[in-house]
C-alpha positions in Angstrom: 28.3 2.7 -18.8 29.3 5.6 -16.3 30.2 4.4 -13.4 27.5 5.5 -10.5 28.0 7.9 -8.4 28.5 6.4 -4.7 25.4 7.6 -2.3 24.6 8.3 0.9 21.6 9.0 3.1 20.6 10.6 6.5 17.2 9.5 7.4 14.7 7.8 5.6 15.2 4.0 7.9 12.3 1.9 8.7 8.4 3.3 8.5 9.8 7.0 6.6 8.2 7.0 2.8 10.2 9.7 1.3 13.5 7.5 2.3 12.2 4.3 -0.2 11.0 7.0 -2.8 14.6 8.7 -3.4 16.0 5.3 -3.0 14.0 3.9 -6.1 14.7 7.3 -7.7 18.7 7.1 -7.5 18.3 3.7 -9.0 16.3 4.1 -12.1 18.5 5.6 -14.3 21.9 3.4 -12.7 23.6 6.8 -11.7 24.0 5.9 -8.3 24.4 3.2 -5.6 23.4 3.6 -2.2 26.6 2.7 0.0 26.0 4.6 3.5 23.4 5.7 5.5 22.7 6.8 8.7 19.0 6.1 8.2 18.0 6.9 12.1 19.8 8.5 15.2 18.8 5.2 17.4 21.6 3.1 17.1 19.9 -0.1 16.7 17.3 1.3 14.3 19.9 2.7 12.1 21.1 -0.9 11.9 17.8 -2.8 11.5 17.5 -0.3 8.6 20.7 -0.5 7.3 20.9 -4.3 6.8 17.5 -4.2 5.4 19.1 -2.5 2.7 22.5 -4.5 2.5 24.4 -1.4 4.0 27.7 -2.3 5.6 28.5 1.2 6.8 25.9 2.3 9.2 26.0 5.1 11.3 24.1 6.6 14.0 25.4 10.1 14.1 25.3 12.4 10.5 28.5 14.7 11.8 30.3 10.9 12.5 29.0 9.8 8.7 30.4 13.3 6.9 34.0 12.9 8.5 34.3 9.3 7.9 32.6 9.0 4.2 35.4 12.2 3.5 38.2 10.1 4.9 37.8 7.7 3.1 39.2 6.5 -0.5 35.6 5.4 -1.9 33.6 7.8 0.7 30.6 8.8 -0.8 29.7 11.6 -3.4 26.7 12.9 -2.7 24.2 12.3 0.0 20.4 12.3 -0.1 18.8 14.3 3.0 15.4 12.6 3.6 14.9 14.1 7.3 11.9 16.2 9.0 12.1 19.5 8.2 14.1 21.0 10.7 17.0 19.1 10.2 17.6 19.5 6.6 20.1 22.4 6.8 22.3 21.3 9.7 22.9 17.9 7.9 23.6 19.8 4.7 25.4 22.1 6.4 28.1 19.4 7.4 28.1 17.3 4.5 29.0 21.0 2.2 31.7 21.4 4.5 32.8 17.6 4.0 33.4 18.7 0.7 30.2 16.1 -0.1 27.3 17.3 -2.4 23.4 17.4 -1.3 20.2 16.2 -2.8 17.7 17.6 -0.1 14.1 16.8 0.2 12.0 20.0 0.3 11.1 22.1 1.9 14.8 23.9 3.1 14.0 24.6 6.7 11.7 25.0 8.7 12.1 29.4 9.0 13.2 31.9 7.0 15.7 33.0 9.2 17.3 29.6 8.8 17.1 29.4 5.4 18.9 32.6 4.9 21.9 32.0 7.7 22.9 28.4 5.8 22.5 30.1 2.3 24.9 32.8 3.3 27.3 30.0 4.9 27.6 28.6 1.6 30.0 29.7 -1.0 30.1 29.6 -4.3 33.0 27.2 -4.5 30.9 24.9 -2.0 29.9 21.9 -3.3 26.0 21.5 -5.1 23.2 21.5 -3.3 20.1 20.3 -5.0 16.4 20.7 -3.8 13.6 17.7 -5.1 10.6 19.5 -6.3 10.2 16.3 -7.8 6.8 17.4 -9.9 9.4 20.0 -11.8 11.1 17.0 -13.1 7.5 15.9 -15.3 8.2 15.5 -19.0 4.5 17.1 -19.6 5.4 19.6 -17.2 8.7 20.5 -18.9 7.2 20.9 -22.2 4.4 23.8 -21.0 7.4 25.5 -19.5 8.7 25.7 -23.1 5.3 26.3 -24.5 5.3 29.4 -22.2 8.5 30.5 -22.7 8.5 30.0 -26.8 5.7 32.9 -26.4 2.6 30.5 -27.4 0.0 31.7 -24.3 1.1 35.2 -24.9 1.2 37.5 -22.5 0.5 35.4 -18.9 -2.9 36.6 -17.3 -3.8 33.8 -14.8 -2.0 30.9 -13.0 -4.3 28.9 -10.6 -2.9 26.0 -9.1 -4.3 23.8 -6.5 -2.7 21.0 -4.2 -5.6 18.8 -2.3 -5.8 16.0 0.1 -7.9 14.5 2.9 -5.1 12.3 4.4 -5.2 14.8 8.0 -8.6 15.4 7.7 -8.8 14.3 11.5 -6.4 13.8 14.4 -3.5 11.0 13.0 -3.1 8.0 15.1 0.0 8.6 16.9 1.8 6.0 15.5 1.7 7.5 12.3 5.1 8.7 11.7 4.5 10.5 8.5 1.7 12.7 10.1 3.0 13.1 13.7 6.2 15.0 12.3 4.0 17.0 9.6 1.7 18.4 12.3 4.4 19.1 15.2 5.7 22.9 14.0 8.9 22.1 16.1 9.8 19.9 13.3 7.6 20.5 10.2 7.7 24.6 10.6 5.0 25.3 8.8 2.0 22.8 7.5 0.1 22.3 4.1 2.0 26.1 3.1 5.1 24.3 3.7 4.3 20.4 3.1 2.7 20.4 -0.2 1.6 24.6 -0.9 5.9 24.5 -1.6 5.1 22.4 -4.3 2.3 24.0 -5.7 4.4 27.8 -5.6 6.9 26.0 -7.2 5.7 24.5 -9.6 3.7 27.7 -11.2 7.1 29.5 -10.9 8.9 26.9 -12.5 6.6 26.6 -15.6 5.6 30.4 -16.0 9.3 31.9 -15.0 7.6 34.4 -13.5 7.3 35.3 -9.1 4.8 36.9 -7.3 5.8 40.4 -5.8 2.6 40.7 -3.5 0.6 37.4 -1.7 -1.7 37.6 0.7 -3.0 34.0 2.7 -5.9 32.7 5.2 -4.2 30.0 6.5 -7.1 27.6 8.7 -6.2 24.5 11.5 -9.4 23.3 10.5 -8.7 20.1 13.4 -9.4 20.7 16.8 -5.8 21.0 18.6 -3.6 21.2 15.4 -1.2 23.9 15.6 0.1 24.2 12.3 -2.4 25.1 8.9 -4.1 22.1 7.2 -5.8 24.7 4.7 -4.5 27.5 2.9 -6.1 30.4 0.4 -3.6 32.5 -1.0 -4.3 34.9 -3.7 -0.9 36.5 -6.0 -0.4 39.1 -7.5 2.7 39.2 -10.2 4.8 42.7 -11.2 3.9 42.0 -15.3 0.2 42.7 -14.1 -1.3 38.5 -14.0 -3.2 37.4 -11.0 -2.7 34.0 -9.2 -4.1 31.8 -6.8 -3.0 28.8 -4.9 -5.0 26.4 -2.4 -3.0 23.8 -0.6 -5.2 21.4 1.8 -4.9 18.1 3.8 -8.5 18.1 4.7 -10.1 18.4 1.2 -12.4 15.0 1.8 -12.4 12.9 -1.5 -9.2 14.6 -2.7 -5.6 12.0 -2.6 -3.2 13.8 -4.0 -4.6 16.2 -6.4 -2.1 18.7 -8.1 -3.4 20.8 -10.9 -2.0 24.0 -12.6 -4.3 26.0 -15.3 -2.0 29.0 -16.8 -3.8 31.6 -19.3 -2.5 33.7 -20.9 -3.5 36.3 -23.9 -3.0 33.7 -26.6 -3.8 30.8 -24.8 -3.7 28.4 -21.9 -2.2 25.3 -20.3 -4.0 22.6 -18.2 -2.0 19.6 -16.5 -2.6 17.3 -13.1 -0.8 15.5 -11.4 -3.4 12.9 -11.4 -2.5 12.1 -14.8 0.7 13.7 -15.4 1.3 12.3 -19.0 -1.4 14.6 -20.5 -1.5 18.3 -20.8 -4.3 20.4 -22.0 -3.4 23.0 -24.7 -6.1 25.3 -26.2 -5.4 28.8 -28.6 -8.0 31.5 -28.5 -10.5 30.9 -30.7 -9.4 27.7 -31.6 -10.3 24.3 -30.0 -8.9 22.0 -27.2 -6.0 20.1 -28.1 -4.7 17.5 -26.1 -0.6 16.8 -26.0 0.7 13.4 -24.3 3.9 12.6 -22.9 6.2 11.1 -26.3 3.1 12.0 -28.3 3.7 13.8 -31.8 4.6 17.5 -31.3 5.9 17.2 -28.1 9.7 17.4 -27.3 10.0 16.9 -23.5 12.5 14.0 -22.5 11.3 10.6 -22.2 12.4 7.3 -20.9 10.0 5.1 -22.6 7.9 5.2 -26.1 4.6 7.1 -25.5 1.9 5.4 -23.7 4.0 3.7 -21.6 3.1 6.2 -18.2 5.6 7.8 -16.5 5.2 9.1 -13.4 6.0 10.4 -9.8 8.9 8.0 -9.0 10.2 8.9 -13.1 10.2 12.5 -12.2 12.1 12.2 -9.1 14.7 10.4 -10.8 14.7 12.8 -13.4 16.0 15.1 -10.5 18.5 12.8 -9.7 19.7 12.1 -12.8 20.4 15.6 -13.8 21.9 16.1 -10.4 24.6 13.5 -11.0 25.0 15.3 -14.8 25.8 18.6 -12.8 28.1 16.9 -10.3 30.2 14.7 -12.8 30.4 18.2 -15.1 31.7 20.2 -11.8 34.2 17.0 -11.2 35.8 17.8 -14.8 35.8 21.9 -14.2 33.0 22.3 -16.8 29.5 24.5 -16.0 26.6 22.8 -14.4 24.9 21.7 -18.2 21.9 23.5 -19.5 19.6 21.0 -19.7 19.8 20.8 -16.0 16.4 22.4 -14.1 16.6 20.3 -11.0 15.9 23.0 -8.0 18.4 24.1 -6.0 19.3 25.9 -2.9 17.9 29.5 -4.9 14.6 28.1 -5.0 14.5 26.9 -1.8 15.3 30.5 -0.7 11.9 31.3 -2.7 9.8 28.3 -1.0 10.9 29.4 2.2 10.3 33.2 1.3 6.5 32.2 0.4 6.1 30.3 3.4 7.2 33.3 5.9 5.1 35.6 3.5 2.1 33.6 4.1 2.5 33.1 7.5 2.9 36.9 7.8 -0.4 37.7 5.6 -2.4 35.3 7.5 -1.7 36.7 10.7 -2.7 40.1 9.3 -6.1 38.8 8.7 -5.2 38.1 5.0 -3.5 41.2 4.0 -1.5 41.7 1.3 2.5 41.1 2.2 5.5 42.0 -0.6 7.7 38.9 -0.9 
């Protein structure tokens, strides 16, 4: 076997989610093993969470972790940035200049602005920075990409994607750590545009290839006192003439976490949820529904396990990861980052960050249309 890749993390200690979710995911396929973290900025919380994981090098402060882990002879490879928002390019920022690559949770930042002044501090000799749209990593979703691309909906029409959930439909207690940060724009930025709407932008330009030249967005704090958006309507419109929509909510009662994309185009169309991401809907015009599964005949997506055996949101994170270790072992020997790598990376977290701002701009515009 390869030997893994040695890991680090900033955030992601005790009570974070997305901290235990890449951890799981950077084990799956044995390409890496966790090593360092600084897992919280409170000294004795970084070391709780630290020896909760059988970390012997703990550290409090991500500028202390970056010098050390360079210094030394088995320093780390990579680290994973699990923060709130507004700290992901600072850490990444430090950690690039370590001469240590980046797996960074999405979104990029927090602004635009910010977005732009670390993308022009990095150069192209920099080590690679990777972004974890993790639903991008979805074998089902992988193989409508090619269906689309391979000509088989034609020329695209619509793309309507939707990303629901009632988890903030009121006031979070204040203990809740996942929602406090969400809903505090000092730290989150922006809210459902930039929490999950990200995901849902992402994911229609990673399947269709194609980006929206004009949006324009009604972006609603539906709870009393929230000051970032918790709904969002935002209507596309793409330069090859095909119309989108996107709704992102976190107040859509009955809804968990329900991610669906439906792409037409003049030959055909695609449906596929999240909700059961190891099925995807395929019908021709004029002929009837077909229905493709993940490892199913027909289908050529990547897959870890014989089909109907699910795969799912972890498996698709680790996907990510996977091919992020692929691209950082091929940049080790002087070859090209490999072609059957599609994890995100710091371009499209330009893009999430431009739709964010464009949204943001269109809503306060009463809805207008803005040019991204």
């Amino acid at each position: 076997m390869t030997k893994p890749l040695r890991l680090g993390m900033v955030g992601g200690g005790e009570g974070a989610f997305i901290g235990g979710v890449h951890r799981i995911a950077a084990r799956i396929d044995g390409q890496f093993e966790l090593v360092a973290g600084c897992l919280s900025s409170t000294a004795d919380r970084a070391a709780r969470s630290a020896k909760a994981l059988g970390l012997t090098r703990s550290y409090n402060d991500y500028k202390k972790m970056a010098k050390a882990e360079a210094q030394l002879s088995d320093g780390i490879d990579v680290v994973a940035i699990v923060t709130p928002n507004h700290m992901h390019t600072n850490v990444a920022r430090v950690f690039l200049d370590a001469g240590i690559h980046v797996i960074c949770d999405k979104p990029l930042s927090t602004s635009l602005k910010d977005a732009r002044h670390f993308a022009d501090s990095v150069s192209d000799t920099a080590p690679l920075f990777f972004l974890t749209h993790n639903y991008s990593g979805t074998p089902m979703v992988r193989e409508a990409r090619e269906m689309i691309r391979s000509g088989l909906l034609g020329e695209l029409r619509l793309v309507q994607v939707e990303y629901v959930q009632d988890w903030l439909s009121e006031a979070p207690d204040p203990d809740n750590k996942q929602a406090s940060w969400r809903t505090n724009p000092a730290l989150a930025g922006a809210g459902a545009i930039g929490d999950i709407g990200t995901h849902a932008y992402q994911l229609a330009t990673f399947m269709t290839g194609e980006t929206p030249e004009w949006l324009a967005a009604d972006l609603t704090s539906f709870v009393p006192d929230r000051h970032v958006d918790d709904n969002a309507h935002i209507m596309m419109r793409y330069s090859s003439g095909a119309r989108g929509t996107i709704w992102a909510s976190q107040v859509a009662v009955g809804h968990e976490n329900s991610l669906r994309i439906r792409i037409a185009g003049t030959k055909g169309g695609l449906d596929w949820s999240q909700e059961d991401p190891n099925r995807l809907w395929f019908t021709q015009l004029g002929g009837q529904k077909r229905l493709l599964t993940r490892g199913g005949a027909g289908t050529s997506a990547g897959v870890r396990i014989p089909g109907g055996h699910p795969e799912g949101y972890l498996e698709a994170f680790a996907t990510l990861y996977t091919e992020a270790a692929d691209a950082i072992r091929a940049r080790a020997n002087g070859d090209p980052v490999p072609a059957h790598v599609l994890t995100p990376t710091l371009d499209d977290g330009i893009k999430g960050m431009q739709f964010i701002d464009a949204c943001l701009k269109s809503s306060a515009k009463n809805a207008a249309w803005v040019k991204l």
